[in-house]
PyMOL CGO cylinders between C-alpha atoms (Angstrom):
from pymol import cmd
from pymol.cgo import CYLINDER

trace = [
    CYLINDER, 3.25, -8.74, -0.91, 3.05, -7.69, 2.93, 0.3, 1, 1, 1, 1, 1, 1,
    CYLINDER, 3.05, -7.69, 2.93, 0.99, -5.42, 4.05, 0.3, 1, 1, 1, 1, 1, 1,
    CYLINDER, 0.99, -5.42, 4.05, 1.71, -3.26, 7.67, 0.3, 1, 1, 1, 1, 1, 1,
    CYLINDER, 1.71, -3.26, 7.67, -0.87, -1.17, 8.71, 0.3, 1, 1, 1, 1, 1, 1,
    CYLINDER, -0.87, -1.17, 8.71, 0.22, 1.41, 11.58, 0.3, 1, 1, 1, 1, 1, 1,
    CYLINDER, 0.22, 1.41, 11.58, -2.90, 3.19, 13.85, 0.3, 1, 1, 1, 1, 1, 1,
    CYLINDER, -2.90, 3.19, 13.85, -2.94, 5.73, 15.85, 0.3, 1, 1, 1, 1, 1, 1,
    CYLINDER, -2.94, 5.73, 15.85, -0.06, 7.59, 18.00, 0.3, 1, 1, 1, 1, 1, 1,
    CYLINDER, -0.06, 7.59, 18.00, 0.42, 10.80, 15.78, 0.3, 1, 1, 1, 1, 1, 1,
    CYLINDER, 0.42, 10.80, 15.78, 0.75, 10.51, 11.74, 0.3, 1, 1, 1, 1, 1, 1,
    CYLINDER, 0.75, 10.51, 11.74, 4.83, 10.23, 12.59, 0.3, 1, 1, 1, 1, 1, 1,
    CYLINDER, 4.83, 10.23, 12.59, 3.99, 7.27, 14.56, 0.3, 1, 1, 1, 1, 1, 1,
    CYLINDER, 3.99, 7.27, 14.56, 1.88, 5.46, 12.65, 0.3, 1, 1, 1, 1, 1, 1,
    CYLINDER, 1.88, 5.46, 12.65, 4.20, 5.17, 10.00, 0.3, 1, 1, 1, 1, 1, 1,
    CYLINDER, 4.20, 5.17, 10.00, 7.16, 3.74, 12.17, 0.3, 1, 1, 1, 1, 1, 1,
    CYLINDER, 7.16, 3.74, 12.17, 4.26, 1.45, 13.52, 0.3, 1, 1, 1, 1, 1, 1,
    CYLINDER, 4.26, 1.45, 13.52, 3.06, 0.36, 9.42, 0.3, 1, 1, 1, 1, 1, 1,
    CYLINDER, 3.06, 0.36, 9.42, 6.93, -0.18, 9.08, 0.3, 1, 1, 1, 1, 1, 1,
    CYLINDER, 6.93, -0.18, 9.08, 7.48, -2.58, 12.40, 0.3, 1, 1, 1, 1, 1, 1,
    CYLINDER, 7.48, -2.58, 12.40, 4.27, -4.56, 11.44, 0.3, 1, 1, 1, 1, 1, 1,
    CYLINDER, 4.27, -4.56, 11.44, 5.75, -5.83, 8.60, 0.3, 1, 1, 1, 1, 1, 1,
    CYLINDER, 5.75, -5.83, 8.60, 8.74, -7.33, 10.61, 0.3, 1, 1, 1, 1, 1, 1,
    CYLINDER, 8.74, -7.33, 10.61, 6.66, -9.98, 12.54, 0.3, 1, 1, 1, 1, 1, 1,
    CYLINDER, 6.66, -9.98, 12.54, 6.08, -13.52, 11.12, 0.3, 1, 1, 1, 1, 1, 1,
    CYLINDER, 6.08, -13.52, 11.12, 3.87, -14.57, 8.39, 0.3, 1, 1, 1, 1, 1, 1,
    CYLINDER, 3.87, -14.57, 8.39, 0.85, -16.03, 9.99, 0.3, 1, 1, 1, 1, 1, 1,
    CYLINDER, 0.85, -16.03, 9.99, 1.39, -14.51, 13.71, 0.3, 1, 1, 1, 1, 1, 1,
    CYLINDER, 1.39, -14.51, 13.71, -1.79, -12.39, 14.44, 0.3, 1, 1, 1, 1, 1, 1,
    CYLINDER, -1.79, -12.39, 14.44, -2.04, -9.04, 16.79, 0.3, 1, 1, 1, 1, 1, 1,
    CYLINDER, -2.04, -9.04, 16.79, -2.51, -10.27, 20.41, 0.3, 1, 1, 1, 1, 1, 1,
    CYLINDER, -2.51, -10.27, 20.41, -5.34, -7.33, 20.31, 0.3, 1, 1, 1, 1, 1, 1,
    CYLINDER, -5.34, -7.33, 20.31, -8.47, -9.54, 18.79, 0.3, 1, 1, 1, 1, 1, 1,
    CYLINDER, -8.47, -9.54, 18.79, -9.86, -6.62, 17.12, 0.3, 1, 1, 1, 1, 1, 1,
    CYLINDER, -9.86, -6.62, 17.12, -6.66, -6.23, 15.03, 0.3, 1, 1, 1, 1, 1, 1,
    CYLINDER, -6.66, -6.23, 15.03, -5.94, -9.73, 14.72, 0.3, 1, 1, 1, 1, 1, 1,
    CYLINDER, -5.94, -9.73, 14.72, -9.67, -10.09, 13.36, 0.3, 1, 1, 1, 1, 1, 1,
    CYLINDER, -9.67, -10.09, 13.36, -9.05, -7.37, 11.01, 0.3, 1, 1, 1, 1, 1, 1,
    CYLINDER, -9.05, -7.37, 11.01, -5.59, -8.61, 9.76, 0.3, 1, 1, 1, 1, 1, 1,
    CYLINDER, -5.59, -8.61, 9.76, -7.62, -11.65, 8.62, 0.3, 1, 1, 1, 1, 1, 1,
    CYLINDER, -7.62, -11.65, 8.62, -10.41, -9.73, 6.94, 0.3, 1, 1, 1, 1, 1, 1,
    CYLINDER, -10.41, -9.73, 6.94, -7.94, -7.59, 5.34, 0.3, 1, 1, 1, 1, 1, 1,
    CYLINDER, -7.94, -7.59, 5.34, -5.77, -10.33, 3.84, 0.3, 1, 1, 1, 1, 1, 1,
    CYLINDER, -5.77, -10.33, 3.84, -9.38, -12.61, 2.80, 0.3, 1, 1, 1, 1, 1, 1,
    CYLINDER, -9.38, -12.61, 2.80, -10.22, -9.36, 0.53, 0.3, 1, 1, 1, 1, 1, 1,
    CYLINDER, -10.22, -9.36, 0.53, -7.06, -8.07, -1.02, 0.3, 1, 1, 1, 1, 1, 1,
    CYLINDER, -7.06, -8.07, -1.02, -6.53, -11.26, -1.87, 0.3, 1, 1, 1, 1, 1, 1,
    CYLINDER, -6.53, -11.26, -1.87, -10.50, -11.50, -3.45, 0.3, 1, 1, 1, 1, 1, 1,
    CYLINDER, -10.50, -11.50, -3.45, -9.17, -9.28, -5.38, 0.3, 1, 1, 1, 1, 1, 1,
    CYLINDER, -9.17, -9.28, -5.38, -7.42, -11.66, -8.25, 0.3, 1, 1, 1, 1, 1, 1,
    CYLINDER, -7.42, -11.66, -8.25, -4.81, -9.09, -8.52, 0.3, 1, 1, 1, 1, 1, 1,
    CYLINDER, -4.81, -9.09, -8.52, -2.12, -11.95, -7.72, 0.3, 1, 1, 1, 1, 1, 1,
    CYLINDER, -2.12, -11.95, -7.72, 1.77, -11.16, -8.12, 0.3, 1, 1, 1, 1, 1, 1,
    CYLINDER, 1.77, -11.16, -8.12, 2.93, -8.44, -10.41, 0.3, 1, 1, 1, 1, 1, 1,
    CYLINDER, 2.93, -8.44, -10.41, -0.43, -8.29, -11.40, 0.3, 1, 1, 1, 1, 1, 1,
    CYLINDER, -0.43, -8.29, -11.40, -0.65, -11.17, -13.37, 0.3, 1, 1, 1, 1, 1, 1,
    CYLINDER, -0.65, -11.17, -13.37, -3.62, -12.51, -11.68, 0.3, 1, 1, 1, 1, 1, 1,
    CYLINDER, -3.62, -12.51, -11.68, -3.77, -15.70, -9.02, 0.3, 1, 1, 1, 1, 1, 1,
    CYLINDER, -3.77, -15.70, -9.02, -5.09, -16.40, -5.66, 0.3, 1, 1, 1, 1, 1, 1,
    CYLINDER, -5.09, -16.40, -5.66, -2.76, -14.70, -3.82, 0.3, 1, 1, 1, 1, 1, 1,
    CYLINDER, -2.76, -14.70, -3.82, -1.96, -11.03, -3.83, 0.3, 1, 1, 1, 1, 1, 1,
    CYLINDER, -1.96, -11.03, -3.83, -1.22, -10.81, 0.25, 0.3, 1, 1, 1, 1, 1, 1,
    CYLINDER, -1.22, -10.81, 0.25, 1.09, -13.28, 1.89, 0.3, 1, 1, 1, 1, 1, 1,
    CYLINDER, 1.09, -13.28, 1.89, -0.46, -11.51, 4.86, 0.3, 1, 1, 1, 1, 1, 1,
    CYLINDER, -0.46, -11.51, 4.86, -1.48, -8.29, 6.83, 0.3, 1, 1, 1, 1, 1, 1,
    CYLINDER, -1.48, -8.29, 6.83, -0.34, -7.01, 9.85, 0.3, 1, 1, 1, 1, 1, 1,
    CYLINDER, -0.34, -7.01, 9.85, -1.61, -4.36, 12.26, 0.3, 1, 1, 1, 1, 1, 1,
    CYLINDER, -1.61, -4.36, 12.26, 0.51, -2.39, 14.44, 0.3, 1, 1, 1, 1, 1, 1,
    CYLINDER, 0.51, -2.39, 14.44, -1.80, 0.02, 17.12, 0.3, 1, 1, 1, 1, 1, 1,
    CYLINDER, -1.80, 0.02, 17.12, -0.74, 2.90, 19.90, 0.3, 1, 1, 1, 1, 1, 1,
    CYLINDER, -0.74, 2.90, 19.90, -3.51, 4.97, 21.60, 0.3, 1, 1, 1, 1, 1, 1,
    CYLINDER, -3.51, 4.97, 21.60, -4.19, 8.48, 20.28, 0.3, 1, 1, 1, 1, 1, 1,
    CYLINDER, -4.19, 8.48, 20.28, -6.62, 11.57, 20.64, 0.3, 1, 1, 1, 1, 1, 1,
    CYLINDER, -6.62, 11.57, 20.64, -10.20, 10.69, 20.21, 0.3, 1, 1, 1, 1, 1, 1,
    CYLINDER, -10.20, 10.69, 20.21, -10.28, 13.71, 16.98, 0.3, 1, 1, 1, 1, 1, 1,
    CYLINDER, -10.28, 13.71, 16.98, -7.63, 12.39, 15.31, 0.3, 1, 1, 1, 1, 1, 1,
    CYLINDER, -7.63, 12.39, 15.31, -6.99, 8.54, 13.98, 0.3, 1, 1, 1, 1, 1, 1,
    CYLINDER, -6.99, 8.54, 13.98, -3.36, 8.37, 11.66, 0.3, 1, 1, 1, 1, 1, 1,
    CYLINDER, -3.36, 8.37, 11.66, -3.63, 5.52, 9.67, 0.3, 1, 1, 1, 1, 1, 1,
    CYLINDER, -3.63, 5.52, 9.67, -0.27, 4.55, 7.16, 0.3, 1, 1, 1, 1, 1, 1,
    CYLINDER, -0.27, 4.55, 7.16, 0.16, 1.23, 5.69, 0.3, 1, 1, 1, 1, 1, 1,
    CYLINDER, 0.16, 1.23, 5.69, 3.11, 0.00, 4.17, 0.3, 1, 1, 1, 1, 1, 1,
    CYLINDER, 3.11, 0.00, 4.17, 3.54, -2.63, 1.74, 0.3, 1, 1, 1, 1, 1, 1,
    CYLINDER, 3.54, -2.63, 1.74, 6.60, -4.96, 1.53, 0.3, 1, 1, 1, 1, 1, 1,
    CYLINDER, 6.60, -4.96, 1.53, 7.18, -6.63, -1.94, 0.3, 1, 1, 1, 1, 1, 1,
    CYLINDER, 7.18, -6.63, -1.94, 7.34, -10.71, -3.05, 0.3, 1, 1, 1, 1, 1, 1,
    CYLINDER, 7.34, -10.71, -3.05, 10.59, -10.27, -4.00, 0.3, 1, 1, 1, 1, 1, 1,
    CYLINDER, 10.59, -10.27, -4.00, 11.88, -8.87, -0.29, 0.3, 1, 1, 1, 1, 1, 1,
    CYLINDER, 11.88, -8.87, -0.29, 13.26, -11.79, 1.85, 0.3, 1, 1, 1, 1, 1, 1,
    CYLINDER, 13.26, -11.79, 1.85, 14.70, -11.76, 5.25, 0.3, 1, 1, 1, 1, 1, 1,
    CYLINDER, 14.70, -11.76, 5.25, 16.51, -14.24, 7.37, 0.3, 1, 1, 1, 1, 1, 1,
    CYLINDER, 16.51, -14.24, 7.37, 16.70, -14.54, 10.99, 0.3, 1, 1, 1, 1, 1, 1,
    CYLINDER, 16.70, -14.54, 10.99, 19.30, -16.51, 13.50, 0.3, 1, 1, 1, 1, 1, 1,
    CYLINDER, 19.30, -16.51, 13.50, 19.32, -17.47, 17.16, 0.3, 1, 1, 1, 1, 1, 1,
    CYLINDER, 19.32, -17.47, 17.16, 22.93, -17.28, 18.46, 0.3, 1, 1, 1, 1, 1, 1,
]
cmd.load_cgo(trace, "trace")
């Protein structure tokens, strides 16, 4: 699976945000370090897990993790996360 995590902005936000993250490239990290560091811790412990696909066990639960971020109010933090399956594929062209 994919994971897109979406912070901040209002609870609305943050889920559009979750939903974008999962459209950039496997391996392509947040250009914010903080994210991009957590994108990497994220993925290292999901995937500690053993869950693997379908939950059959194996190395690798998440291809990756991505992190999607838009200020907000200091008393409030939305967090959503979406998670995009194995079996999802997408294509992409250059015309």
């Amino acid at each position: 699976m994919v994971v897109g995590g979406g912070v901040g902005g209002d609870f609305a936000w943050s889920t559009i945000l979750a939903k974008k993250a999962l459209l950039r490239r496997i391996g392509e990290r947040n250009a914010d370090p903080l994210y991009a560091d957590l994108e990497v811790e994220m993925r290292e412990k999901i995937n500690a897990i053993g869950l693997g696909p379908q939950a059959l066990g194996g190395l690798t639960t998440a291809l990756d993790v991505f992190i999607e971020a838009a200020p907000c109010h200091i008393a409030s933090l939305p967090v959503a996360v979406c998670i995009n399956c194995n079996a999802a594929r997408h294509a992409m062209a250059e015309l």
